[in-house]
C-alpha positions as CSV (number, residue, x, y, z in Angstrom):
1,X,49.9,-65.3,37.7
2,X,53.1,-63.9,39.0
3,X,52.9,-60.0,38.5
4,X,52.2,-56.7,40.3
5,X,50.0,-54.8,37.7
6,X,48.0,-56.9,34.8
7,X,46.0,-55.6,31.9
8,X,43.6,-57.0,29.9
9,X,43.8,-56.2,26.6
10,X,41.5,-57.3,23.3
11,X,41.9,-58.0,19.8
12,X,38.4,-56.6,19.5
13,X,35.1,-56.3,20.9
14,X,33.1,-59.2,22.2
15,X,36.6,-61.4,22.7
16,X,36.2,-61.9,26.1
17,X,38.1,-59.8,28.1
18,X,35.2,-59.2,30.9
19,X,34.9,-63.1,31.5
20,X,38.8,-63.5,31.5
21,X,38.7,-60.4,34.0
22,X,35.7,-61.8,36.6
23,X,37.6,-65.1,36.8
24,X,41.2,-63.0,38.2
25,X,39.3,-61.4,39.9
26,X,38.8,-64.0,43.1
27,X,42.1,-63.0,44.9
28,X,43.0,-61.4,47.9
29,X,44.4,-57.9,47.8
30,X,44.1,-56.7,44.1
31,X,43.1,-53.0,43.0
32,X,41.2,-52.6,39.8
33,X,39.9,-50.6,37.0
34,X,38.8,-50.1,33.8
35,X,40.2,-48.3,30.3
36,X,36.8,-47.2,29.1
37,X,33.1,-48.1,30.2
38,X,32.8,-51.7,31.6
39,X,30.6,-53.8,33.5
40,X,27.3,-53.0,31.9
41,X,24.6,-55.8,31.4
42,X,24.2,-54.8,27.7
43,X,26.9,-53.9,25.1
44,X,26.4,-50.4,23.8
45,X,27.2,-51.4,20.3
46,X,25.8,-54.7,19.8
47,X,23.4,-54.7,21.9
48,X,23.9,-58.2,23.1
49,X,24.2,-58.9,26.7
50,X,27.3,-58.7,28.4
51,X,28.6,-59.9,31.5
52,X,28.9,-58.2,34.4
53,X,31.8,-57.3,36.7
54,X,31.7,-59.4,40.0
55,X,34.6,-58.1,43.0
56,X,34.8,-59.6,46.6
57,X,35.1,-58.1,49.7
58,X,38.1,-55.3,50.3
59,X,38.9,-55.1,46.7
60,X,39.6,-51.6,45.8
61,X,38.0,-50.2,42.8
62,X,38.4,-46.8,40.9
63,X,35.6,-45.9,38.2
64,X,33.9,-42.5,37.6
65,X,32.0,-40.8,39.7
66,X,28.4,-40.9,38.5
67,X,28.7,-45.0,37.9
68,X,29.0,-45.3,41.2
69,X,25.2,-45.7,41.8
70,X,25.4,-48.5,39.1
71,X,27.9,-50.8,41.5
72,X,25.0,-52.7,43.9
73,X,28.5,-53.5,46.5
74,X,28.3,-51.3,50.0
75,X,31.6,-48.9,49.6
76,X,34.0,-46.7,51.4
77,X,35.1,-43.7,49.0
78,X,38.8,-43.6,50.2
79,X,40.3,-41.1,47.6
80,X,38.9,-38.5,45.4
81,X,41.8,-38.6,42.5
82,X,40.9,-35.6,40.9
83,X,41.0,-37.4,37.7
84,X,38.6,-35.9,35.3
85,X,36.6,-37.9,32.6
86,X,33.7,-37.9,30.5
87,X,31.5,-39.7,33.4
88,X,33.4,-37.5,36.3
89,X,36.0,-37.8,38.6
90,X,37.4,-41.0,39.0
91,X,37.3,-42.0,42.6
92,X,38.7,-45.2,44.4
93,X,36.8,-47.0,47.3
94,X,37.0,-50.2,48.8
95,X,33.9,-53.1,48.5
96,X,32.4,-53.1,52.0
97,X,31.2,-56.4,50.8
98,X,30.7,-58.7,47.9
99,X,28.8,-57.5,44.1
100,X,28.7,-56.0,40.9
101,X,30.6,-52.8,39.8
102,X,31.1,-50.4,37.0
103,X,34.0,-49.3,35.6
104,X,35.0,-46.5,33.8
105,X,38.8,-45.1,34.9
106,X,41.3,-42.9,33.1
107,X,42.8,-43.1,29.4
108,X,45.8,-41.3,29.7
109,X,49.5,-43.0,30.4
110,X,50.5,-40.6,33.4
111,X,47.1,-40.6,35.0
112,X,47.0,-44.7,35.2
113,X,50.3,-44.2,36.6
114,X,49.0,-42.3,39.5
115,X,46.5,-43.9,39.8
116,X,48.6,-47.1,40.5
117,X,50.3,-45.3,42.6
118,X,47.1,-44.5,45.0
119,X,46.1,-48.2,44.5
120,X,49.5,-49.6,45.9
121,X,49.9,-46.7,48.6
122,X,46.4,-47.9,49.7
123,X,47.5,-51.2,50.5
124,X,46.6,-53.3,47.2
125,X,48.8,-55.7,46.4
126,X,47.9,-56.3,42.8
127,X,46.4,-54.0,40.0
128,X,44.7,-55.0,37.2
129,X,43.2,-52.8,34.2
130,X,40.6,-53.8,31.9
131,X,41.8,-52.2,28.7
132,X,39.3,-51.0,25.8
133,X,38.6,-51.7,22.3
134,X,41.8,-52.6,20.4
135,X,43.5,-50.0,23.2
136,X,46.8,-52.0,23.1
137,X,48.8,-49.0,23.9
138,X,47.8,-49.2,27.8
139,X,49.8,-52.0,27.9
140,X,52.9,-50.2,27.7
141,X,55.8,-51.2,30.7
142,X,55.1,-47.7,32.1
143,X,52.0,-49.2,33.0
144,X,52.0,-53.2,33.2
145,X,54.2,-55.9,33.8
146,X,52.3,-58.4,32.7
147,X,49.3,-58.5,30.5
148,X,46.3,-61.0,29.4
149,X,45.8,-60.9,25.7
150,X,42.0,-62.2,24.8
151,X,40.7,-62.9,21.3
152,X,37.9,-64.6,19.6
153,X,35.5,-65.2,16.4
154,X,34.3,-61.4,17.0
155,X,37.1,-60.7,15.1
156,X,36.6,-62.0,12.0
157,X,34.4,-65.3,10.5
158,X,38.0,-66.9,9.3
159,X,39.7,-68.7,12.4
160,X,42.5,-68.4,10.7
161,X,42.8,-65.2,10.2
162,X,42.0,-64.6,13.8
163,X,44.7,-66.6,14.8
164,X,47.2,-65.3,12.4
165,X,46.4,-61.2,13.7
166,X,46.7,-62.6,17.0
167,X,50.2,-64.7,16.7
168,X,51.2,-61.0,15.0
169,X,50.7,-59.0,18.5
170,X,52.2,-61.7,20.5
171,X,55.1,-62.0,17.9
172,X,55.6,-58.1,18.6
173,X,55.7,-58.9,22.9
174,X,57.9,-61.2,21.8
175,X,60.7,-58.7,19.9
176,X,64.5,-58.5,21.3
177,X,65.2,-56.2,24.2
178,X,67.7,-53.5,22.9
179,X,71.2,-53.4,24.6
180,X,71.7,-50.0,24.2
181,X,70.8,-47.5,26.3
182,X,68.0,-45.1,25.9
183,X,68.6,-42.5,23.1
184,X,67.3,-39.5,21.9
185,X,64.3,-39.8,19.4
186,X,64.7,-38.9,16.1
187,X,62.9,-38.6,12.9
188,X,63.3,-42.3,11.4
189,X,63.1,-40.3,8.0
190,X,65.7,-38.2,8.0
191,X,68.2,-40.0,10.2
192,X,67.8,-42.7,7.1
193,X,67.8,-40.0,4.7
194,X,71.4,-39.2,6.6
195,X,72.6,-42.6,6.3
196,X,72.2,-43.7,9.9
197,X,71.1,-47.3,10.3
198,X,70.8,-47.7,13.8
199,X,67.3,-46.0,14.5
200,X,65.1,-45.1,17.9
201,X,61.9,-43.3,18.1
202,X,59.9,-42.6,21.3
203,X,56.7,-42.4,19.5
204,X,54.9,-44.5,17.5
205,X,56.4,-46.7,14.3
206,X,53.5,-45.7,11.9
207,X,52.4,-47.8,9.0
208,X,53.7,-45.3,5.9
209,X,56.8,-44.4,7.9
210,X,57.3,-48.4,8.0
211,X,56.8,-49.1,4.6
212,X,59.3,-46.6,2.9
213,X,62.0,-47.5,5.2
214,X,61.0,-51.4,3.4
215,X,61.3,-49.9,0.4
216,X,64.8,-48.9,0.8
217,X,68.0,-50.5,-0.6
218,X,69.8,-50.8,2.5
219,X,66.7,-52.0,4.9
220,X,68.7,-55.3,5.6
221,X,70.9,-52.8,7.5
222,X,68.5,-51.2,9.5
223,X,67.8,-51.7,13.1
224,X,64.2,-49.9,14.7
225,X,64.3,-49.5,18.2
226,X,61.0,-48.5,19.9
227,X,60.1,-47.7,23.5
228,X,57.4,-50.8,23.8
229,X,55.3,-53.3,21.2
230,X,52.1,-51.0,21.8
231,X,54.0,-48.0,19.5
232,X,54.4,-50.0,16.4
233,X,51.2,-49.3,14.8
234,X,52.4,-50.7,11.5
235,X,50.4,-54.3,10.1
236,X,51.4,-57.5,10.1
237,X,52.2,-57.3,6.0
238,X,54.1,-54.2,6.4
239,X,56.0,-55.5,9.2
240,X,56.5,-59.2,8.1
241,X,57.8,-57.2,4.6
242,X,60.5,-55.1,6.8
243,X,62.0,-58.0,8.6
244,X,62.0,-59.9,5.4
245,X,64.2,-57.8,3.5
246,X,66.6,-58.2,6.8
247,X,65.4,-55.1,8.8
248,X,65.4,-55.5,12.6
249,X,63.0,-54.1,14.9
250,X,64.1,-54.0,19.1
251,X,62.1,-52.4,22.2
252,X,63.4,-50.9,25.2
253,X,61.1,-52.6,27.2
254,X,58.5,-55.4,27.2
255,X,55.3,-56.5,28.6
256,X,55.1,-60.0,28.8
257,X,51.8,-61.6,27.8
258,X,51.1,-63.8,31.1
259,X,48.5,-66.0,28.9
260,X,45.5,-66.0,26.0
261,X,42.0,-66.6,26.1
262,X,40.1,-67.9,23.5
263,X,36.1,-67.0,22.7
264,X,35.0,-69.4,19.7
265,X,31.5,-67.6,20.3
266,X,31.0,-64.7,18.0
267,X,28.7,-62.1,18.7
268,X,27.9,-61.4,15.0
269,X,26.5,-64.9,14.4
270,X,29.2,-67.0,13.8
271,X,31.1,-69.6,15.8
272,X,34.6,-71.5,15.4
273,X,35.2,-75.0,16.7
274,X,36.0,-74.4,20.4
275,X,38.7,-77.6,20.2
276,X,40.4,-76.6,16.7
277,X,40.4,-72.8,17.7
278,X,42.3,-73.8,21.2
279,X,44.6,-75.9,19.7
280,X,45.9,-74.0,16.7
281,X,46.2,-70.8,18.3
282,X,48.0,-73.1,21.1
283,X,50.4,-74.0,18.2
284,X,51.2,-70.1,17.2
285,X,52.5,-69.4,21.1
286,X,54.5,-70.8,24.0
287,X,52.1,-69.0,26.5
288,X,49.0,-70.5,27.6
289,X,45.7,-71.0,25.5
290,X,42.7,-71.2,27.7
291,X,39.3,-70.9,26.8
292,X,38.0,-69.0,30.0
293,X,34.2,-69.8,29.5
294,X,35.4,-73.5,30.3
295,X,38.6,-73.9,31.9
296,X,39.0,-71.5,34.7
């Protein structure tokens, strides 16, 4: 994959984002970390095993401090970030060697940003982020260029409806770029309220604000424009009703999704047709489909 930072990001838990991650991880030169605990053998909520994180030799990896006796690779601490989190600092050292690692690095926009910044200024050539639960957001082109969007039966025990939440997210990375330049945000409220049509907000497109502007008379002359598809926080009803009634919704800026995995395995119980699953989520999306447990 063609890209200088990746993230992984999930549709929920148990989708597969950690086997996705293991099997991009067997490159030369790449930088990662994580959005939230990962790596551990067992999942803290449902207690089924989980896969663990495997790096080679002279990848560079930033978690918190007191996981570092969990990691079984021989290290160099090269940086201490002064990061804070809820497990410590976040420090970043190199694998002396090949083996397992836990992850647990910041949460906050600015702070992945610097912390991209050490990785590159260290010599990485590529970063990659494992993103947490339904954390979308961290996906945002401040952070990513590209990203890896993984989903499975975890999500729900209708395939279908799995694959219609999931052709909704990739329909939002998909959205028209805005010509216009940058603006100042406004309250999307009161600028309709004022009669404006042409509407920008650098924070999040909520699900009620989304829903009165449907409601309005003159929503087939509106026109949304957000920073990025992780701020519109609105559902797939309340957004398919919007563009509908002729509203328009535009980003400043894009990630694009590099590929999806597929995980027919559910972790609940439930499993979907591998072959059906790949194919009809193949159909929703010009990007690959791959189930990762088999193809890569």
């Amino acid at each position: 994959m063609d890209y200088k930072t990746l993230v992984m990001i999930g549709m929920c838990k148990n989708a597969g984002k950690t086997t996705a991650l293991n099997l991009l991880l067997d490159q030369e030169g790449l930088a990662v970390t994580s959005v939230g605990k990962d790596g551990e053998t067992v999942d803290a909520v449902t207690k089924t095993p989980k896969p663990q994180i495997f790096v080679k030799k002279g990848t560079l990896v930033a978690t918190a401090s007191s996981l570092l006796s969990a990691c079984s690779v021989t290290r160099e601490i090269l940086v201490a970030t002064a990061i804070s989190s809820p497990l410590g600092e976040i420090v970043v050292f190199k694998c002396m060697d090949d083996g397992f690692v836990e992850l647990a690095g910041p949460s906050i926009t600015s702070q992945l940003v610097a912390l991209k910044k050490i990785f590159f200024g260290l010599g990485a050539k590529k970063v990659i982020i494992d993103g947490a639960l339904s954390r979308k957001s961290i996906s945002s082109a401040k952070i990513a260029n590209a990203a890896v969007l993984s989903t499975g039966a975890s999500y729900d025990k209708n395939m279908h409806t799995v694959i219609d939440d999931t052709a909704f997210i990739l329909d939002l990375y998909s959205l028209p770029i805005s010509k216009n330049s940058p603006r100042k945000s406004e309250d999307l409220l009161e600028s309709v309220a004022k009669g404006k049509n042409e509407l920008y907000t650098s924070g999040a497109l909520s699900e009620g604000v989304l829903k009165k502007i449907s409601s309005l008379k003159q929503v087939n002359q509106i026109i949304i424009t957000v920073d990025d598809p992780s701020k519109i926080l609105a559902s797939r009803e309340t957004v398919s009703t919007f563009i509908k009634r002729g509203g328009s919704l535009q980003l400043l800026k894009s990630v694009k999704i590099a590929a999806v995995t597929v995980n027919p395995y559910s972790a609940y119980g439930w499993n979907f047709d591998k072959d059906a699953f790949k194919k009809e989520m193949q159909l929703r999306t010009s990007v690959p489909v791959i189930n990762a447990w088999e193809e890569l």
